[in-house]
C-alpha positions in Angstrom: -50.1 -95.5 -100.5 -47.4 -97.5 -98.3 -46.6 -100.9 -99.6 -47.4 -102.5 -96.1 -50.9 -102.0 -94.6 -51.2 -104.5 -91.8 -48.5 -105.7 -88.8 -46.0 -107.1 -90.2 -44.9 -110.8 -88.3 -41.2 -109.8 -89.1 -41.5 -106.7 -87.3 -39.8 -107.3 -84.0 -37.0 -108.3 -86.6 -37.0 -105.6 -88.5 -36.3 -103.4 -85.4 -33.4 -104.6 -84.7 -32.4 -103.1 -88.2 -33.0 -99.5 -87.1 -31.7 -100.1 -83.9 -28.0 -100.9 -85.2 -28.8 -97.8 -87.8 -29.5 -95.3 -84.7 -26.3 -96.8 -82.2 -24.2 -95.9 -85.0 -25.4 -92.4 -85.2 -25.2 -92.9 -81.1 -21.1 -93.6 -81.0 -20.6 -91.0 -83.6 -22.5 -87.7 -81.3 -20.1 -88.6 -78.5 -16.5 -90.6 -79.7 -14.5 -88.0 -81.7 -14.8 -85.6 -78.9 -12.5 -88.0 -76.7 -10.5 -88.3 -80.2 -10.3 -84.6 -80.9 -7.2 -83.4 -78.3 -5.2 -86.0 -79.8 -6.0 -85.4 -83.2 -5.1 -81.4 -82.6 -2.0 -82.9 -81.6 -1.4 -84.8 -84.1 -2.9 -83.0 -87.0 -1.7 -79.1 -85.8 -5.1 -78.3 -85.4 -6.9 -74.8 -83.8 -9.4 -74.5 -81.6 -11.2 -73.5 -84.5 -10.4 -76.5 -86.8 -11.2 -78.5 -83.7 -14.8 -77.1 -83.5 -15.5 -77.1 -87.3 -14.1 -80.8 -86.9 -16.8 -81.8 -84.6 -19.8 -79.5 -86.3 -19.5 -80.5 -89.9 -21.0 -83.2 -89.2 -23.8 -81.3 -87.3 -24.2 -78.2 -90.0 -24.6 -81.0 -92.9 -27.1 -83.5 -90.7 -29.4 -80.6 -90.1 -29.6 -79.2 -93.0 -30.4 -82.4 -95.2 -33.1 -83.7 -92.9 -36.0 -82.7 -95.1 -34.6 -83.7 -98.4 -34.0 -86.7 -96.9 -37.4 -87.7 -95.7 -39.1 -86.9 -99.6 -36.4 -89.0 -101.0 -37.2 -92.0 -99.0 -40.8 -91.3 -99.8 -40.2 -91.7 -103.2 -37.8 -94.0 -103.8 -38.1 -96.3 -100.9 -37.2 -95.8 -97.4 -35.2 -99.2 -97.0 -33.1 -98.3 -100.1 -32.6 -95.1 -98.9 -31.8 -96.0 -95.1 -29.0 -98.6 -96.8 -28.1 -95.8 -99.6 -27.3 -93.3 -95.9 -25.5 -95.9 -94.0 -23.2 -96.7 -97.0 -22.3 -93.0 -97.4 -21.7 -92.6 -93.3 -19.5 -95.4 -93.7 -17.9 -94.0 -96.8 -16.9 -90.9 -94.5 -16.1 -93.1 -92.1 -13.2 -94.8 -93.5 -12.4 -91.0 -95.4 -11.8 -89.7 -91.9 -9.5 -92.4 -90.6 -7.5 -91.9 -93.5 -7.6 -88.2 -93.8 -4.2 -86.7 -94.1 -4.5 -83.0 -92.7 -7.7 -81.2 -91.0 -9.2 -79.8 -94.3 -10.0 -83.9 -95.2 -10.9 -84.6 -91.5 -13.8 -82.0 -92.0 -15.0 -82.7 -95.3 -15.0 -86.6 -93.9 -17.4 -85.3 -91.1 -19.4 -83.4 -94.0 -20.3 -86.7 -95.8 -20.8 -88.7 -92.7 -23.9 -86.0 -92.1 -25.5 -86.6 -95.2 -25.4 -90.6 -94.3 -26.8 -89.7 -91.1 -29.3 -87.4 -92.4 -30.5 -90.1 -94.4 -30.0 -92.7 -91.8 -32.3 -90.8 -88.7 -35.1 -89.4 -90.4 -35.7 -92.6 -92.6 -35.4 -95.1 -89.7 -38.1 -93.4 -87.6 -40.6 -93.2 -90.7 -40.6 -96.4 -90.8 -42.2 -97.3 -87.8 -45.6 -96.2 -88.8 -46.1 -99.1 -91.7 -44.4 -101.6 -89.5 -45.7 -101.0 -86.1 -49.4 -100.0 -84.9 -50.7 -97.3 -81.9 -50.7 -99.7 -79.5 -46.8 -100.5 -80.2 -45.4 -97.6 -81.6 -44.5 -96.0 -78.5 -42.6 -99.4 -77.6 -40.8 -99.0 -80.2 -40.1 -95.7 -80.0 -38.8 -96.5 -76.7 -36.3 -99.1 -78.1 -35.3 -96.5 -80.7 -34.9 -93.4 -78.2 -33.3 -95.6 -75.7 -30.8 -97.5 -78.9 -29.5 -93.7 -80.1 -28.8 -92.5 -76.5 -27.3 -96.0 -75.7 -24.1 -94.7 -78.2 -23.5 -91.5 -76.3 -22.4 -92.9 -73.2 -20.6 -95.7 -75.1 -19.1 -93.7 -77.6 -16.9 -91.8 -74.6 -16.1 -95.5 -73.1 -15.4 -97.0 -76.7 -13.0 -93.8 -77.7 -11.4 -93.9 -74.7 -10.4 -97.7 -74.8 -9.3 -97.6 -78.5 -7.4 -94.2 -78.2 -5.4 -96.2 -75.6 -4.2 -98.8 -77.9 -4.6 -97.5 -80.9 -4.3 -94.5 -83.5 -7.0 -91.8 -83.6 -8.2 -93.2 -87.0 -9.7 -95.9 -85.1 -12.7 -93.5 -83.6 -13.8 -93.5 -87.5 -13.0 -97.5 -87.8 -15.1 -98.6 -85.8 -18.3 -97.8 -87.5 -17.3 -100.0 -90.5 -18.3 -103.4 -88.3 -21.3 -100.8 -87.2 -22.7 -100.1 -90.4 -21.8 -103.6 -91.7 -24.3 -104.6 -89.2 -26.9 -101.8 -89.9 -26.7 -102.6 -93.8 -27.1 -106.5 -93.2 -30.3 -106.5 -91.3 -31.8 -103.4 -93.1 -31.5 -105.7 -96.4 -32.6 -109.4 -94.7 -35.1 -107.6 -91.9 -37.0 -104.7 -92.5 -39.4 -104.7 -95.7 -39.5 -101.6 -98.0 -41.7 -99.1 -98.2 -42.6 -95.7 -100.4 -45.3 -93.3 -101.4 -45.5 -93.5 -105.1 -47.6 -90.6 -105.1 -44.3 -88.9 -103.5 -43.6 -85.4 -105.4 -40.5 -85.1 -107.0 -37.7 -83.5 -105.6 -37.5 -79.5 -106.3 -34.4 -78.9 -106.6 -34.8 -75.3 -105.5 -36.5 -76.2 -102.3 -33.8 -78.2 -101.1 -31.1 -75.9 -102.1 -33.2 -73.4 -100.3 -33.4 -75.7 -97.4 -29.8 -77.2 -97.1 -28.6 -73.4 -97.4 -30.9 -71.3 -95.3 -30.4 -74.4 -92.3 -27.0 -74.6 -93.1 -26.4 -70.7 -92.7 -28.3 -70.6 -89.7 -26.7 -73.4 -88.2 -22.9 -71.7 -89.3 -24.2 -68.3 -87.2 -25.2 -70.6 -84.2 -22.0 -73.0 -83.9 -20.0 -69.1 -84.7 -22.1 -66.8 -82.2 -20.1 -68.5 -78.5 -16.7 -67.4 -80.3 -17.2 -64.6 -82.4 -20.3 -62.5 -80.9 -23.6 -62.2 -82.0 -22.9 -58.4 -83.7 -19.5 -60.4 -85.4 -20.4 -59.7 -89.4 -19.9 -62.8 -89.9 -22.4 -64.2 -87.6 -24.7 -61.5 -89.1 -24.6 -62.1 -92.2 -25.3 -66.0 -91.8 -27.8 -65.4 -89.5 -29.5 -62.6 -91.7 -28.8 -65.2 -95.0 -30.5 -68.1 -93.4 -33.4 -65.9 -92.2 -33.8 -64.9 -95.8 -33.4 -68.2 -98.0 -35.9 -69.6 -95.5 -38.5 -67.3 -96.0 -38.0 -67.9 -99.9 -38.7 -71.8 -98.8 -41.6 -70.8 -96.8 -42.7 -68.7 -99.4 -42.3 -71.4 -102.2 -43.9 -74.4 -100.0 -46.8 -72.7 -100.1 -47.5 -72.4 -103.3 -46.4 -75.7 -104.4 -49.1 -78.4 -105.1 -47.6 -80.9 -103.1 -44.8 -79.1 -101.2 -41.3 -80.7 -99.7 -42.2 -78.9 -96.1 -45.6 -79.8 -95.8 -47.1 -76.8 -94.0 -50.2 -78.2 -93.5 -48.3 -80.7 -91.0 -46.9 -77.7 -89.1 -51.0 -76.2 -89.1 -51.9 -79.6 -87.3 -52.2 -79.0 -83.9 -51.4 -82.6 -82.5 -48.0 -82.8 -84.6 -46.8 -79.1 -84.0 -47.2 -79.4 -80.1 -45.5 -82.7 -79.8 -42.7 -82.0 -82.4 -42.1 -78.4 -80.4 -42.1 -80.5 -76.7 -39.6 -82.9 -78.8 -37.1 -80.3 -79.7 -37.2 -78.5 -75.9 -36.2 -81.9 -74.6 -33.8 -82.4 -76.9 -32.5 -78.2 -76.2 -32.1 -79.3 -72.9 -30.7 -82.5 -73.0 -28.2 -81.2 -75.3 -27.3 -78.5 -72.7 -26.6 -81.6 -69.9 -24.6 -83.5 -72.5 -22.6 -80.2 -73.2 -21.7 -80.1 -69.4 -21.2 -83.1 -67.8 -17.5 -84.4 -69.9 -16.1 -81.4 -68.8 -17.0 -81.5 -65.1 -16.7 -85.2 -64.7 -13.1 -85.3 -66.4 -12.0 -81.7 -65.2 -13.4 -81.2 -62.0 -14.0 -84.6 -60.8 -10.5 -86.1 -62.2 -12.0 -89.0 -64.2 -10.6 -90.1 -67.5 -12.8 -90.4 -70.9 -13.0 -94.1 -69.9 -14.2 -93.5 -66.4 -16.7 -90.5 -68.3 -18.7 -92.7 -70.3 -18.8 -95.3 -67.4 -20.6 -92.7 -65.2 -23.3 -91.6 -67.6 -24.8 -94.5 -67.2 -27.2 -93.8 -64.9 -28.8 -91.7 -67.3 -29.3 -94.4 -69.7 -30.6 -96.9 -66.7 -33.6 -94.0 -66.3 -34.4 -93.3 -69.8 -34.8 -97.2 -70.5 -37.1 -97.7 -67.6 -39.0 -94.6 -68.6 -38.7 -96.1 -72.5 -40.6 -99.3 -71.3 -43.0 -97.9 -68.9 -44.3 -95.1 -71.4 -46.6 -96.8 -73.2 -49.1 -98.5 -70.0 -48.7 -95.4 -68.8 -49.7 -93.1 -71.7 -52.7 -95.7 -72.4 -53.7 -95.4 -68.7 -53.1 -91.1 -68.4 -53.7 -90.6 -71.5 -50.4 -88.5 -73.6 -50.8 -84.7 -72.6 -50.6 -86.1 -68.9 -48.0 -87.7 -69.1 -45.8 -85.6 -71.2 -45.9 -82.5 -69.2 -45.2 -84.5 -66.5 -42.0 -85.8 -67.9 -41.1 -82.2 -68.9 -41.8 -81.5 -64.9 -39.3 -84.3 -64.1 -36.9 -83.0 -66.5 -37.2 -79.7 -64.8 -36.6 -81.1 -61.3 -33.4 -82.9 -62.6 -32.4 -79.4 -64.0 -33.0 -77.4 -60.9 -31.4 -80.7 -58.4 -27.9 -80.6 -60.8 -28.5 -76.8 -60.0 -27.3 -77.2 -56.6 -23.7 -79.5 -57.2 -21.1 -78.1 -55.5 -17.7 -78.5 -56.2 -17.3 -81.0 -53.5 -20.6 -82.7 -54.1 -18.7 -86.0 -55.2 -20.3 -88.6 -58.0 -23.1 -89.3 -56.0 -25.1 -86.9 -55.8 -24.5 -86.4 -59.6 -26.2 -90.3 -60.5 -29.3 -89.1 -58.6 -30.1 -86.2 -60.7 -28.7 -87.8 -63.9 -31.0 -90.8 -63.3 -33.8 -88.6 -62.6 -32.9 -86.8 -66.1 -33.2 -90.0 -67.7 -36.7 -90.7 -66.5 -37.9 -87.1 -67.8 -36.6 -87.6 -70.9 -37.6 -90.6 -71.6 -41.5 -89.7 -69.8 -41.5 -86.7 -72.3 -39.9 -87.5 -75.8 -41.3 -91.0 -76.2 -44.9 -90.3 -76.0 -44.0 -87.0 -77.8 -42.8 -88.6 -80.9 -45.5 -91.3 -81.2 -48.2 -88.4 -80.9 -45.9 -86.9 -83.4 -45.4 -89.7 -85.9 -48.5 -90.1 -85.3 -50.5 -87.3 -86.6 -48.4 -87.9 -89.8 -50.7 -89.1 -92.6 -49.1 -92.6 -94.3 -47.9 -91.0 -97.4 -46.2 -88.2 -96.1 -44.3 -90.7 -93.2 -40.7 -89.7 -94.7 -40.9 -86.1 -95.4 -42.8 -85.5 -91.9 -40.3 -87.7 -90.2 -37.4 -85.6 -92.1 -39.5 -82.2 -90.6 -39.7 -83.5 -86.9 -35.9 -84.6 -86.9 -35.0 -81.6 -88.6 -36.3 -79.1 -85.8 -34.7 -81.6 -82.9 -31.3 -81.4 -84.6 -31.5 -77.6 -84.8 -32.7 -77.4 -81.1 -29.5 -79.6 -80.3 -27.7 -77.4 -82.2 -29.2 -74.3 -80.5 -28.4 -76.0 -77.2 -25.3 -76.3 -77.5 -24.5 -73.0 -79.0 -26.6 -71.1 -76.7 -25.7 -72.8 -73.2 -22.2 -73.5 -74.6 -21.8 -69.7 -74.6 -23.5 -69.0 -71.0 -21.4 -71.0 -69.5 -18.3 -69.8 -70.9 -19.5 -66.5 -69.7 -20.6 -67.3 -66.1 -17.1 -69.5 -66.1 -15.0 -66.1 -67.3 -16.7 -63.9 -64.7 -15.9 -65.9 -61.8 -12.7 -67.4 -62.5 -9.9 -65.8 -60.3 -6.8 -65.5 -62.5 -5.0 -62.7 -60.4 -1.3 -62.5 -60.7 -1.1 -64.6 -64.2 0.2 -62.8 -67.1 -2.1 -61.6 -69.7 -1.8 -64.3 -72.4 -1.6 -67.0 -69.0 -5.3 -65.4 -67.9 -6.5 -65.1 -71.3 -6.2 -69.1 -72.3 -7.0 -69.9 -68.3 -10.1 -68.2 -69.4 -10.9 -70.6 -72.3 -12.3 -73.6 -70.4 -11.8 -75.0 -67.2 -9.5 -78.2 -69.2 -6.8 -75.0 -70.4 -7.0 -73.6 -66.6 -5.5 -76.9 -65.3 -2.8 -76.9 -68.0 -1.8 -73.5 -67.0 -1.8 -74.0 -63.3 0.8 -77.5 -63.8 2.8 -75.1 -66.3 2.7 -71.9 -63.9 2.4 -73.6 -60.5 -0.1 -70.5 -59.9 -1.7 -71.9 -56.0 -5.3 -71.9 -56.6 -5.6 -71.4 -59.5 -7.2 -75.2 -60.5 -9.3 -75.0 -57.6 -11.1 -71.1 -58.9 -11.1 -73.0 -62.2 -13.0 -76.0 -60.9 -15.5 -73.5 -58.3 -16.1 -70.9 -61.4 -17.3 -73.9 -64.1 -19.6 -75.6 -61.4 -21.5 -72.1 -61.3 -21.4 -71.4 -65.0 -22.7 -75.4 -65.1 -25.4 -74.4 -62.3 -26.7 -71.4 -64.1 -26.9 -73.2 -67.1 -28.8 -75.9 -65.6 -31.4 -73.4 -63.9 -31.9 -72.0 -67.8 -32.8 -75.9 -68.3 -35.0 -76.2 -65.4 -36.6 -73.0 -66.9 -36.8 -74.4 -70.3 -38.4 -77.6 -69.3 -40.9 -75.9 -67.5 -42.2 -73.8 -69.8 -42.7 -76.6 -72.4 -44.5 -78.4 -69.5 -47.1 -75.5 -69.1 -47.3 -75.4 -73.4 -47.5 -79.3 -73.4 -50.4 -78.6 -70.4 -52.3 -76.2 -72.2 -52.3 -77.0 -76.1 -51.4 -80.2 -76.9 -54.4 -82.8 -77.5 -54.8 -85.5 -75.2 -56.1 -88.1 -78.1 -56.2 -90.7 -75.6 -59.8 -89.3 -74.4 -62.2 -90.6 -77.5 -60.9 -94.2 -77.9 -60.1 -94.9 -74.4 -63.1 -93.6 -73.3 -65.1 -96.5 -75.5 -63.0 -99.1 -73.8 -63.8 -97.9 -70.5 -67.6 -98.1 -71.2 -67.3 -101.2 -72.5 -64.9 -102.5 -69.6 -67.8 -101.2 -67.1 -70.1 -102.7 -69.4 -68.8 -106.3 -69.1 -69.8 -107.0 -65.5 -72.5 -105.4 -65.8 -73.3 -107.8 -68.2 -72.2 -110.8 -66.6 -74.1 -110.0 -63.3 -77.3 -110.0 -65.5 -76.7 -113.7 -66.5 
């Protein structure tokens, strides 16, 4: 039973608490990668240290979701939410000091395990704080507070790699999670399930190492292959140690991952729609700092400046949700989201290399009004379909399977666009090694064509990852529209039953009046 039962008056307040918890997490999905070719620089690091430098961070978050979500069920989510965000900011300051890669990587490590204590934990809350009729508000606030950081993380990195040291990227979440910590403690009021089960050990072992494993054979797969033993033998680990979890769940009296949430119609359709959006958003995210930096000439500055117009249509789509769910109903307008989402997909589809900014804000705004359409009312039909006492753990569950669809996103479009790029990139009469790192990514194909003065060579480059991005974006399309015709067919429209008592008695009133 949750400590708080009824609104609570300070809950507008306590918002703004998980808001500077989630645009924390925001900055950190987008800054180091503007930090990351002057800290190979600096720090001699590999394409491959570069990548594990950037998906620590994302192996470790994953993995630790569920865990997460049963501990701030037990022991109370506000201690638990201030517990994360002092161990993100521990990494934090671990990172700006780290002396060689290896410590750069283990910083990212325990950043993820404050962020995987931070996300899940923040949303959970919601539920005792906020009722149906302003939960998808705040949802809204929320979605549109963690997407805020990824346009500003690019604009903030850039600015502070230009007069600063690389360090500062990880600095700057100290005042961040100074913030966070402060209005957690004075703002939001604390919450638990007594009844919580205690943490089995096994299970989360289990879980941290079958997600983790599956994860590794994901972020591996683009480079290495998919037959690479390597990526086999995390792929066929992970498969493994979570069928052990699966198996033990279910015979556990009250199990860590609660599969009679994933039985529940309502929860499983809206948590699936979640992590689609999220698969393709991560896939648009993926693509654009490449293009707009690469192909368009803008600095990291001038990147994060224009994906804005993203964030200008998820925020009007983040306040309008909720009239419009209570007046559609959710199923309605879900699926039409994902349908907007898939229009986006298949309009970006048709950039050209010559195409210019323009025509890239118009289908980036329209992205951010299906996203925002379809993964707000999808996590409030989510959340709520979560009985009280389990708020953490299916919180933790829901976050869990968005995180491995961004994951999956990026792995999976990363490595059809590197292929569509290869293909179609012209690299004739560059030596071997010259064609071989042009080959890598469109960035490494202007560095060889300044070092070589090959003519045309930028331009192939430039043509050949606008195709790889428009193939990637019909997957998207494809993706988005299949979820819409899922969302159409199964998910419950719970609107139907309440509203349709309100109606009655709306029709009822002057009626009523006219009598008198």
């Amino acid at each position: 039973m949750v400590t708080v039962t009824s609104p609570d008056p300070r809950r507008w307040w306590a918002l703004t608490a998980l808001v500077a918890s989630m645009l924390t997490l925001g900055f950190d999905m987008t800054i180091l990668n503007v930090a990351l070719p002057t800290m190979a620089e600096d720090l001699g690091a590999s394409t491959g240290e570069q990548q594990w430098m950037a998906d620590a961070y994302v192996v470790v978050f994953a993995a630790l979701m569920l865990p997460a979500g049963l501990l701030g069920d037990r022991f109370g989510r506000r201690l638990m939410l201030v517990t994360g965000l002092g161990i993100f900011l521990a990494g934090s300051v671990m990172g700006a000091l780290a002396p060689d890669v290896t410590w750069v990587v283990v910083a990212r490590a325990v950043m993820g395990v404050g962020g995987a204590l931070v996300m899940p934990l923040a949303l959970s809350v919601l539920p005792s704080l906020f009722g149906p009729d302003e939960r998808s508000r705040a949802i809204g606030v929320m979605s549109a507070a963690s997407a805020l950081g990824m346009p500003l993380g690019p604009i903030l990195g850039g600015w502070l790699l230009d007069h600063f040291w690389w360090g500062s990227v990880f600095l700057i979440n100290v005042p961040m999670v100074g913030i966070g910590v402060t209005a957690c403690l004075f703002l939001l009021p604390e919450t638990r399930d007594p009844a919580a089960p205690k943490v089995d050990a096994l299970a989360t072992t289990l879980t941290v190492a079958g997600l983790g494993a599956l994860v590794c054979a994901i972020i591996e797969a683009p480079a290495r292959g998919w037959r690479d033993p390597l990526v086999a033998g995390f792929l066929a680990a992970g498969v493994v140690l979570l069928a052990g979890l699966v198996l033990r769940e279910r015979r556990a009296e009250r199990p860590m991952l609660d599969m009679e949430l994933l039985g529940h119609r309502g929860f499983l359709v809206n948590a699936l729609t979640a992590t689609l959006v999220t698969f393709v958003l991560a896939g648009l995210l993926f693509l654009l700092p490449p293009y707009l930096q690469a192909v368009l000439g803008h600095d990291a500055f001038g990147t994060g400046l224009r994906l804005l117009p993203m964030m200008g249509g998820l925020m009007v789509a983040a306040r309008g949700a909720q009239p419009v769910v209570a007046r559609f109903g959710p199923r309605a307008v879900v699926t039409c989201g994902l349908v907007v989402l898939a229009f986006a997909a298949f309009l970006g589809s048709r950039t050209a290399p010559d195409s210019g900014y323009g025509f890239t804000a118009l289908w980036l705004t329209v992205t951010g009004l299906g996203f925002g359409f379809a993964v707000v009312p999808a996590i409030d039909g989510a959340l709520a379909a979560l009985p009280a006492d389990r708020a953490g753990s299916g919180s933790g569950l829901l976050m869990t399977l968005r995180q491995v669809g961004s994951a999956i996103g990026i792995a999976l479009l990363g490595s059809l666009l590197a292929s569509a790029y290869r293909d179609r990139l012209d690299v004739t009469g560059l030596p071997a090694r010259a064609a071989d790192a042009a080959g890598e990514s469109v960035v490494a194909a202007h560095l060889v064509a300044e070092r070589t003065g090959v003519a045309g060579l930028a331009t192939s480059a430039n043509s050949a990852y606008v195709h790889g991005m428009g193939v990637v974006l019909l997957v998207c399309g494809v993706a988005a529209l299949v979820a819409a015709l899922l969302t159409g067919a199964f998910l419950p429209d719970t609107r139907t039953a309440a509203d349709a008592e309100a109606d009655t008695a709306a029709m009822a009133e002057p009626e009523a009046d006219a009598r008198q």
